[in-house]
Every structure is written in structure tokens, then in C-alpha cells.
C-alpha positions in Angstrom: 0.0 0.0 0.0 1.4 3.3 -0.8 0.4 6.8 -1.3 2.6 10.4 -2.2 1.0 13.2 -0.2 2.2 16.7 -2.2 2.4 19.2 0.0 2.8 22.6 -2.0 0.4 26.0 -2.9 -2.9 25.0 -3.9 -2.9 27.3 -6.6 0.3 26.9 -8.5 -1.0 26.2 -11.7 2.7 24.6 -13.1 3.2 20.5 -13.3 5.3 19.8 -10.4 8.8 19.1 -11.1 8.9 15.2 -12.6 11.7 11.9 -12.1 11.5 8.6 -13.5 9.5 6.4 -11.2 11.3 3.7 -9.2 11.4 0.6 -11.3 8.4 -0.8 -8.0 4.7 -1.8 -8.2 2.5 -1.0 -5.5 1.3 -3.6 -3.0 -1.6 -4.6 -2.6 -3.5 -6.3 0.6 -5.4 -5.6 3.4 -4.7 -3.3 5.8 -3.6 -3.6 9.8 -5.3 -2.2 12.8 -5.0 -0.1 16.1 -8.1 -0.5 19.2 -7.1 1.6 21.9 -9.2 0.6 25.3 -8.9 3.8 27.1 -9.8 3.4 30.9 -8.2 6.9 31.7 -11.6 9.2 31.4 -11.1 12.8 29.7 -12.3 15.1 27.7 -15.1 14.5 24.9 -16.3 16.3 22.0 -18.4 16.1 18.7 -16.6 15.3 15.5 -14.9 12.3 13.9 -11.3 12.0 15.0 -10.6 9.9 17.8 -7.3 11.1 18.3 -8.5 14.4 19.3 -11.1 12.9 21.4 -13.4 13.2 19.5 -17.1 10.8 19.1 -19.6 11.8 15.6 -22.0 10.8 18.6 -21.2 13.7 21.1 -22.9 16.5 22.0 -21.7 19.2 23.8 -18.0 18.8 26.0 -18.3 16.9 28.4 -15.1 14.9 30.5 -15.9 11.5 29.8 -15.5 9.3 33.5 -13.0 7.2 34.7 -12.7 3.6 34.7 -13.5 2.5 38.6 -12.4 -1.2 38.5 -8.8 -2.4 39.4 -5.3 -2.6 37.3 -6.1 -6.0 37.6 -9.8 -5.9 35.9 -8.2 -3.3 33.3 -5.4 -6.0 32.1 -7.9 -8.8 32.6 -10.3 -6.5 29.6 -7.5 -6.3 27.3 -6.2 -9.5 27.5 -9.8 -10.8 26.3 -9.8 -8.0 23.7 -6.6 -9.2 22.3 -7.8 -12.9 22.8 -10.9 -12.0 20.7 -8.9 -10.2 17.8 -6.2 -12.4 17.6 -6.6 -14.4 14.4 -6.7 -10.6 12.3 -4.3 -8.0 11.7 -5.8 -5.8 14.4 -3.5 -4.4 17.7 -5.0 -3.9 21.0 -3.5 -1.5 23.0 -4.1 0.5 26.6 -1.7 3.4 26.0 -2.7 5.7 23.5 -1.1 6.1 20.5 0.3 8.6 18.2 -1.8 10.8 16.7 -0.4 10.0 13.2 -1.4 6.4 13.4 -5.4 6.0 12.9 -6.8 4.1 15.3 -10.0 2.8 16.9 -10.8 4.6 20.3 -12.7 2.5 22.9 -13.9 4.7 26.1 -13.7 2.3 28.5 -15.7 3.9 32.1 -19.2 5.7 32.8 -22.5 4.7 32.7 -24.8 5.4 29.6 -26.3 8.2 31.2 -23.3 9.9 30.6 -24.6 10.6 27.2 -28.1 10.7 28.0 -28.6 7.0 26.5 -31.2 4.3 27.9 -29.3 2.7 30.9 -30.2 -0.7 29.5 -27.0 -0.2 27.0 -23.8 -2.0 27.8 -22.1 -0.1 24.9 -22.8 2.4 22.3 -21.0 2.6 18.2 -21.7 5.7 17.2 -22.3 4.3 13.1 -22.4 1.3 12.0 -19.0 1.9 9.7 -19.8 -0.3 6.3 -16.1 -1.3 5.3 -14.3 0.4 8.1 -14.4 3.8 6.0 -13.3 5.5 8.6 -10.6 4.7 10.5 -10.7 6.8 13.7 -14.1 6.0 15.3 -14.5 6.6 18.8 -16.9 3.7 20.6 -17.9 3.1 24.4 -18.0 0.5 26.6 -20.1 1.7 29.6 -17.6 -0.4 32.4 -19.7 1.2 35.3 -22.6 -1.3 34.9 -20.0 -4.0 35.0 -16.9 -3.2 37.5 -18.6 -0.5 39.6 -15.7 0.0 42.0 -12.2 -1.7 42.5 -13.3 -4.0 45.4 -14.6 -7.3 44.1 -13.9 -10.4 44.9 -11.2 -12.0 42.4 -13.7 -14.4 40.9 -16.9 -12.1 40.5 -13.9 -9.3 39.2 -12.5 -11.6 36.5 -15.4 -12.5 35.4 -16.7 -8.7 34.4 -13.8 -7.2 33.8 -14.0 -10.1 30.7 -17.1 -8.9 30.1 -15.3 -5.5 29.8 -13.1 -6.9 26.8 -15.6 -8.6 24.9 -17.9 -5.9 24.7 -15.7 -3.5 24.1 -14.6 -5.2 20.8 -18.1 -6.0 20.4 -18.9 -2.0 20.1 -15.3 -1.3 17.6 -16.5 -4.4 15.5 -19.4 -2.1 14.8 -17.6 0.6 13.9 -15.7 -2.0 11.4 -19.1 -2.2 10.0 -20.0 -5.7 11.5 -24.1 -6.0 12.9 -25.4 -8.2 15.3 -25.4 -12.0 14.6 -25.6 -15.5 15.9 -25.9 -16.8 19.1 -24.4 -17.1 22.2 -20.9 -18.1 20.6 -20.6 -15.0 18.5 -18.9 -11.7 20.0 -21.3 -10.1 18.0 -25.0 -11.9 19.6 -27.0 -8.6 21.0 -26.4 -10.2 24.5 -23.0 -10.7 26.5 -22.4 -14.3 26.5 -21.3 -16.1 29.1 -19.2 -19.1 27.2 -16.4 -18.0 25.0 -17.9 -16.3 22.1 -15.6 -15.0 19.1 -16.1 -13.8 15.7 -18.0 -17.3 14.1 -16.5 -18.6 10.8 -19.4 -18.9 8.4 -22.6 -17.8 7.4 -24.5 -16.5 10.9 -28.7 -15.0 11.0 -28.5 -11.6 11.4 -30.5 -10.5 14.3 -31.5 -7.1 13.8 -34.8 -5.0 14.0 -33.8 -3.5 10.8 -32.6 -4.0 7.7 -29.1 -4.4 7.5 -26.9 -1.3 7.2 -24.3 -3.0 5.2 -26.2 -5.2 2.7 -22.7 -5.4 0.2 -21.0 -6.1 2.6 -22.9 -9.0 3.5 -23.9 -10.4 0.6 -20.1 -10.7 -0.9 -20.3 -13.8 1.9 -23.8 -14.6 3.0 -27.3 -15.2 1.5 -29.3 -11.5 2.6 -29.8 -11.6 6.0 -26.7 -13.5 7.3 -22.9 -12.4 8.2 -19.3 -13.9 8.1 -17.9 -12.3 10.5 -14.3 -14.1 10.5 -14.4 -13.5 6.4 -15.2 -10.1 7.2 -12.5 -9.0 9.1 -10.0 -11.4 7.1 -10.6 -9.4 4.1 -10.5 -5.9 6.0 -7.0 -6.8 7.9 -5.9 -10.0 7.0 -4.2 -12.2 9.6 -2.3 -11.9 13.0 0.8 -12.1 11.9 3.6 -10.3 12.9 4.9 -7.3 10.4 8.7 -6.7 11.0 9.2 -4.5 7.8 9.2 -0.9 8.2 7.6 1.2 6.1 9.2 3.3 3.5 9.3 7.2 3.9 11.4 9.6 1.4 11.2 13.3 0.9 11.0 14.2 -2.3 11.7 17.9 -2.4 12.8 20.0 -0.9 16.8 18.2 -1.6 18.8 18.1 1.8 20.9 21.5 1.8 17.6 23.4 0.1 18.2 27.4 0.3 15.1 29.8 -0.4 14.6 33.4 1.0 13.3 34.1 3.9 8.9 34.5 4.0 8.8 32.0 0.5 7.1 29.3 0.8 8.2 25.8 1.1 6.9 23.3 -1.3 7.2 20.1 -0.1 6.9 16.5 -1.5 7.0 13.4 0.6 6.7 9.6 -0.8 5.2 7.1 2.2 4.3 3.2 1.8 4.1 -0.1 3.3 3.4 -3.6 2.9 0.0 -3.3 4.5 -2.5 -0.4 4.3 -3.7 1.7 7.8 -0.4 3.2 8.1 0.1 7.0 9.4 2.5 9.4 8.7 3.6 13.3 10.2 6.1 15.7 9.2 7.6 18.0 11.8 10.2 21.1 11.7 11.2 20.9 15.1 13.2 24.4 15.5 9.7 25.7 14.2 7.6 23.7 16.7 6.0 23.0 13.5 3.8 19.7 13.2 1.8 18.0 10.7 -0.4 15.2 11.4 -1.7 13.3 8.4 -5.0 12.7 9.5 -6.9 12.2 6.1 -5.5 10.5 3.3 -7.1 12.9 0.1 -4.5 15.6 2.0 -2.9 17.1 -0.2 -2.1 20.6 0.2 -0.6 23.5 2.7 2.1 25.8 2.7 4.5 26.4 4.9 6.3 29.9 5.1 9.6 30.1 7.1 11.9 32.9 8.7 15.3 33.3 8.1 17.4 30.2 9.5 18.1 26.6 9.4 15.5 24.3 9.6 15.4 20.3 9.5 12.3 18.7 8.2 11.5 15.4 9.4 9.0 12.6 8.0 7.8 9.9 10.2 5.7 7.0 8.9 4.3 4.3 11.5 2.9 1.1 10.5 0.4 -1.0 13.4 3.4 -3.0 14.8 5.3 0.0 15.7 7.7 -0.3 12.7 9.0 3.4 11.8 10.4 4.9 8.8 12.3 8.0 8.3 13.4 10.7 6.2 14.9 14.1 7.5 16.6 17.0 5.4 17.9 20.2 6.0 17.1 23.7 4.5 18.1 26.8 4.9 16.1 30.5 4.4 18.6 33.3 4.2 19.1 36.3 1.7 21.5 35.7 -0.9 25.0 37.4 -0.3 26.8 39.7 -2.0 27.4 38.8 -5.5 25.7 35.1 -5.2 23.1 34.3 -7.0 19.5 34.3 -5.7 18.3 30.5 -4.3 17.4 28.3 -7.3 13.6 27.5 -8.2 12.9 23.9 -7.5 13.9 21.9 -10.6 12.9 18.3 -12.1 15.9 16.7 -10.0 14.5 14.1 -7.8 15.7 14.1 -4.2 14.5 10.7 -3.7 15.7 8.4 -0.5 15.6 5.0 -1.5 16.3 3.9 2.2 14.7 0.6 4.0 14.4 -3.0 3.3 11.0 -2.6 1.9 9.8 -1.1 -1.9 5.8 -1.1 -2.3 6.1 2.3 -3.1 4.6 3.0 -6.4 6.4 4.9 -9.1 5.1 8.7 -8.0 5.5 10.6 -11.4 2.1 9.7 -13.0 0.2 10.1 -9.5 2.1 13.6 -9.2 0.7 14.7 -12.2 -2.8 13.3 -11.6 -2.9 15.0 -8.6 -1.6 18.0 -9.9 -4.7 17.9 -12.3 -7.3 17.4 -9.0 -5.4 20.2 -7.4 -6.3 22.8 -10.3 -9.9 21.9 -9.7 -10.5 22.5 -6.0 -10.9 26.0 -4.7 -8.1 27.0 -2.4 -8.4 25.9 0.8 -7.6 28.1 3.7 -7.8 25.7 6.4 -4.6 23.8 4.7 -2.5 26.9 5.2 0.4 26.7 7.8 2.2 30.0 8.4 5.2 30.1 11.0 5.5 34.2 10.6 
């Protein structure tokens, strides 16, 4: 899976400057996954980002509560979340991670009145996600109802705080796009089940009140009205395996040793890939304090105007197994000096870093200029503008 994000004034009219592609194809596959179970309470609002904290569900701000059971019942919950998830590409985590990687955000505490919801619920998905479009839903698991305080007796404790785990994965697989189904042995039966339920290989009754939300999605499986949930998620992450390839990360332009005057801006071009799909990415000009978080793919513009100095620019792309690759330059902005000649335009030489053990990159030079074409057809937008002035 790979992408080139072209970061550069949305209304330069020229091509951008070209290269011949690396001699690559692109991978293709399914894509890995983060679920962070957040038992830490904080701040909530509306919108669809979860690592802002944010829930499509939320209404006004609200700081979301606290998690009351034990360390014990928290670690006993994501050890049955991993349990549950483990046959897929999918991570289960209780630290949160960086904002460049998307991830699933499971609010772990509270009681559905929290959110004004009928206290009957042991969860809530905000959507039912058809396909996992969106990769950075926020869900809750309301652990209140279940592990109301810390002192339970270890039996009756591990027993909810499993209950904890499994609905809390119930809830994300929702946000995967997944609907209730089955009986007790499925994770995804309306009811918590009290064997050891997982996502059931083959062709399960959907159990809904509805139609279903997803009909494609289960009809590339089923006969209408039934769910694969195992084929499902095989064909949205693949399997558990371990990924011990990093991904591939080169900046394109601006060369290393770039000079430009001071208040221009800086066009920059960044090339970012990986054997499986779901991978984030940031660049960062850290004597700037300057940061930028990739959260949507279709990004494709901004500027970024410097002062006079010298800066580093550094690329960051993070695959679901923590695997990092890297790219940093340096660049300078400084008015020419006596009798030198002014800083050179950018030019068609390609300042490609071939770095890293792994090359699903595609070759960028035809996906350059079709983005270039998109780019002429969009009004400029002001929200993508970065100015360090």
C-alpha cells in the first residue's frame, strides 16, 4: 500500500517538477489495525477524530469518566480484547497512540447516562462503519454497569472485567461495519455471552430490528440476512501475523541543503508506503515547533512559510506493529549574499531516499501529475494553510 501526499500552494498552476518512477509496483492487501481501550476518562467532544477525542455521537464537552475497576480488571479486559482479535491484523493496545497512526478509540468507564442513553445499554457505536471507511471512530464500553468499584472479589472481578473486553470489541467491531449476529458463541449476539464467544467462521442469522446497514458487505459472503464475520474481518485486515518491515518514507523535495529566501514558501513533496494499508504518517520542523499530522488520506495541500534560518524537516511513517520509517533534510532560508546568486527555483531533480528493506512504493511521477490535475480543480483551501511568521 502506498500513497505520495504533495504538500505545496494550492494554486500553482505549473506541473510539479517530474523523475522517472522507481522501477516498484505497489502492494496490494489488506490493511492492519489499532483498538485503543482507554480506561483513563477525559475530555469528549463532537466530531470524527478519535485522536482528538473526539465521538460523531457527542454532543456538547463533556469529560468522559474514569474507569472504577482495578489494574487488575483493566489488564484482565485487554487480555480478552486481544484474545478475541487475535486471528486478524488488528492491535489492541491500553496506551494511547500517536496521533499519526489512525486508530479505533474505545472509552472504557461511565454509565450510559453519561450521554443521556437508555441505561439498559452496555455499549454504544456511534455508526455502523460499512467497510471500516473511517478509520478513527471513537466507541464506548459503559464499564460502570459492569466493575462498579475496585473492590470485588477475584472471581466475580474476572469475570466482568472479561465482560469488559468482549464488549468493548463488540462496540469497535461495529464501527468496522459488522451487525449483530448469531448466538451465544458469537462476539457479536445482542447479549453478552457467558461461554467464550468470538467472531464465528461462516454464514450467521443476522438479528436485527432493521434491515441491514451493510447489505454489500454481507452479501459478498452470505445469502441476505446472514454475516461472516471471520471472512469479514480477514478481508479488511488479514491475519495476526507479525509485520517486522518498516515502512518506507522519502522526501521528495525540498533536496537536503535546500536554500530559499526568507517569507517564500516551502513546497514540499513526501513519498510514504508499506506492505499493509492503515499506516500513518507526520512531518515535523522541530526548530519551528512545527507539526503535521496526516489525519486524512485525500491531504494534499498546505504551505509552509519560514523565517530566516536553518530548519530540518523530518518525515515519520508508522505502520500498526510500531515499525517506523524516516526521512529528515535540512534547508536553509537566508538572503543571498553579495554577489551570489538568488536561491534556485525547484527543478525536475528528484531528491528521492531509497532507504529501507521494503519497496511497495509506487512509481510517483504519473500520480504527481494526476494529482496536480485534481489540485487545479479544487478552490483553495484556507484551512490547509500553515504560516510560522
Amino acid at each position: 500500500m502506498s500513497m505520495i501526499a504533495w504538500l505545496l500552494l494550492p494554486w500553482l498552476a505549473a506541473d510539479p517538477p517530474l523523475a522517472g518512477p522507481p522501477d516498484v509496483a505497489a502492494a496490494e492487501g489488506t490493511r492492519r489495525a489499532t483498538v485503543y481501550l482507554d480506561f483513563g476518562g477525559g475530555w469528549l467532544s463532537s466530531g470524527s477524530d478519535s485522536s482528538l477525542g473526539q465521538a460523531t455521537c457527542a454532543g456538547n464537552p463533556l469529560r468522559y469518566p474514569i474507569f472504577l475497576g482495578s489494574e487488575r480488571a483493566a489488564e484482565l479486559a485487554v487480555a480478552e480484547a486481544r484474545r478475541l482479535v487475535a486471528p486478524y491484523g488488528v492491535r489492541v493496545v491500553s496506551q494511547r497512540p500517536p496521533p499519526h497512526l489512525p486508530y479505533a478509540h474505545v472509552r472504557v468507564g461511565g454509565h450510559p447516562d453519561a450521554l443521556g442513553l437508555d441505561p439498559k445499554l452496555n455499549g454504544l457505536a456511534c455508526d455502523v462503519d460499512c467497510d471500516d471507511a473511517a478509520h478513527r471512530d471513537t466507541v464506548f464500553m459503559f464499564a460502570e454497569k459492569w466493575v462498579p468499584a475496585a473492590a470485588l472479589e477475584p472471581l466475580e472481578e474476572e469475570a466482568r472485567a472479561v465482560q469488559v473486553g468482549r464488549i468493548a470489541i463488540h462496540e469497535v467491531a461495529h464501527s468496522w461495519g459488522l451487525e449483530h449476529s448469531g448466538g451465544t458463541e458469537s462476539v457479536m449476539a445482542r447479549f453478552p455471552s457467558a461461554g467464550v464467544p468470538g467472531f464465528v467462521e461462516g454464514c450467521m442469522p443476522l438479528d436485527l430490528d432493521h434491515d441491514s446497514e451493510c447489505p454489500d458487505a454481507r452479501t459478498r459472503y452470505c445469502d441476505e440476512g446472514h454475516q461472516d464475520a471471520h471472512a469479514e474481518l480477514l478481508a479488511l485486515f488479514g491475519d495476526g501475523s507479525a509485520d517486522t518491515v518498516p515502512p518506507h518514507a522519502a522526501i521528495v523535495w525540498p533536496p537536503d541543503g535546500y536554500v530559499l529566501e526568507p517569507g517564500q514558501t516551502l513546497e514540499v513533496e513526501v513519498e510514504v508506503g508499506d506492505d499493509h494499508g492503515g499506516f500513518g504518517w507526520m512531518l515535523e520542523v522541530p526548530e519551528l515547533h512545527w507539526e503535521h499530522v496526516a489525519r486524512d488520506v485525500d491531504e494534499t495541500s498546505l504551505r509552509l512559510v519560514v523565517p530566516q534560518g536553518r530548519f530540518t524537516l523530518r518525515l515519520e511513517v508508522l505502520d500498526h506493529d510500531r515499525n517506523v520509517g524516516e526521512a529528515e533534510v535540512s534547508f536553509e532560508a537566508r538572503w543571498p549574499e553579495e554577489g551570489e546568486q538568488e536561491p534556485a527555483e525547484p527543478s525536475a531533480t528528484c531528491a528521492c531516499r531509497q532507504g529501507g528493506p521494503g519497496r511497495w512504493w509506487i512509481g510517483w511521477s504519473g500520480l504527481v501529475l494526476a494529482m496536480g490535475s485534481i489540485l487545479r480543480g479544487r478552490p483553495t483551501r484556507a484551512a490547509g494553510s500553515i504560516s510560522t511568521r
